[in-house]
C-alpha positions as CSV (number, residue, x, y, z in Angstrom):
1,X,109.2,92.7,106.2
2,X,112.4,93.7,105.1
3,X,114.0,94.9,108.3
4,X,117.8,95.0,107.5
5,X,116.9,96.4,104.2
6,X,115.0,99.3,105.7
7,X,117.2,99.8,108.6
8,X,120.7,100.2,106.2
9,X,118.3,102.6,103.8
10,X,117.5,105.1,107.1
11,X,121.2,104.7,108.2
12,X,122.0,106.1,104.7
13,X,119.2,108.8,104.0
14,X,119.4,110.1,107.9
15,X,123.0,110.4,107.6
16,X,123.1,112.8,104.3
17,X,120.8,114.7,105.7
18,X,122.1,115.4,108.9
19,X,125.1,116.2,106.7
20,X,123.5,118.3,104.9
21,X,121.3,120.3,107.7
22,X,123.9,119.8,110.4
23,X,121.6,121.6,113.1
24,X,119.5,118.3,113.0
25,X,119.7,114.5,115.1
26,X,117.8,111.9,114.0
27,X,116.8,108.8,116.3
28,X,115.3,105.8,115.6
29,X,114.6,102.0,116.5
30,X,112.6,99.1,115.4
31,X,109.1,98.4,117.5
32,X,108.4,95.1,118.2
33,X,104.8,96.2,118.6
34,X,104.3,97.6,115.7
35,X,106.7,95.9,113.5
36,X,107.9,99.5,112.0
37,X,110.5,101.6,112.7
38,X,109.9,104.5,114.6
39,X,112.1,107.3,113.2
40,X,111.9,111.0,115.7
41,X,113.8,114.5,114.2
42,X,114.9,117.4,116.9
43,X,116.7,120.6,115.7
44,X,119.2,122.3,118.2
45,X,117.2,125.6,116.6
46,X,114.0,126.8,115.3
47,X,113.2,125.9,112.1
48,X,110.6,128.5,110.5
49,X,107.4,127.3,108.2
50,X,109.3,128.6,105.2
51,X,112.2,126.9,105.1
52,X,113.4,124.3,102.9
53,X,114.1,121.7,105.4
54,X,110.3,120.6,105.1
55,X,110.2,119.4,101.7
56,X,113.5,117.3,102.7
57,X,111.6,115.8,105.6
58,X,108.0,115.5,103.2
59,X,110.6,113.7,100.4
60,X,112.1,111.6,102.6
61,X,109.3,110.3,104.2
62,X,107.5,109.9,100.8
63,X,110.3,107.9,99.3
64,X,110.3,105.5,102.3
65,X,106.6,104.9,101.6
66,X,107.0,104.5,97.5
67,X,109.4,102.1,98.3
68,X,108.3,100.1,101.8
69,X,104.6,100.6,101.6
70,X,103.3,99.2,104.7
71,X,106.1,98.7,106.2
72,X,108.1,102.3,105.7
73,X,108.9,103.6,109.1
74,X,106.4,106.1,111.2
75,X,108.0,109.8,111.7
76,X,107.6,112.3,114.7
77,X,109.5,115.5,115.5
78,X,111.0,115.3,119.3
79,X,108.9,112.4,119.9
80,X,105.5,113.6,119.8
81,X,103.9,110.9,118.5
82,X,105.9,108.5,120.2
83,X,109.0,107.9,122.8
84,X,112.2,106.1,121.8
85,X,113.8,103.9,123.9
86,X,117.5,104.9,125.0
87,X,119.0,102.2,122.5
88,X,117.6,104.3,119.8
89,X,120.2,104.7,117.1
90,X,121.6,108.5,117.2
91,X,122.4,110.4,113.6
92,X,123.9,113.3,114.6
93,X,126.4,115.5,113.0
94,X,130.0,114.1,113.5
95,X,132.1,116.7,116.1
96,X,134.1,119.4,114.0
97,X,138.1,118.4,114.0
98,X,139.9,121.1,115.3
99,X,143.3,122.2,112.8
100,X,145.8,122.9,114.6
């Protein structure tokens, strides 16, 4: 398994989309168990069916797969399929800096 490889790639691809979709935090960690990372989305707001924000998360995941196969990471929303532990690395949008 690559490991560092795949870890620097969801550092990168989390991070432009939270910049992107600010209203979103990633979370993720590697699990011993199952030798994967385990990668969980939450929105501070609703996020309708018909929104664009699906295919980023359906393209995202699919690129992780054409390129890691077996060992691309496993995706939840708010950790339904699975809990992260609390030294799960946080993407989150960075604070606004207020102009004075």
């Amino acid at each position: 398994m690559r490991k560092q490889e795949i870890e620097d790639k969801l550092r990168e691809e989390l991070t432009n989309i939270v910049k992107a979709y600010p209203f979103l935090t990633y979370r993720f960690e590697f699990c011993e168990k199952r030798n994967k990372f385990l990668v969980s989305v939450s929105s501070n707001r609703y996020i309708g069916s018909d929104e664009d924000i699906w295919d980023v998360f359906l393209d995202s995941e699919q690129r992780f797969e054409d390129e890691f196969g077996m060992d691309a990471p496993l995706f939840t929303s708010d950790e339904h399929l699975f809990k992260l532990s609390s030294n799960a690395v946080v993407i989150k949008p960075s604070p606004l800096v207020k102009e004075h």
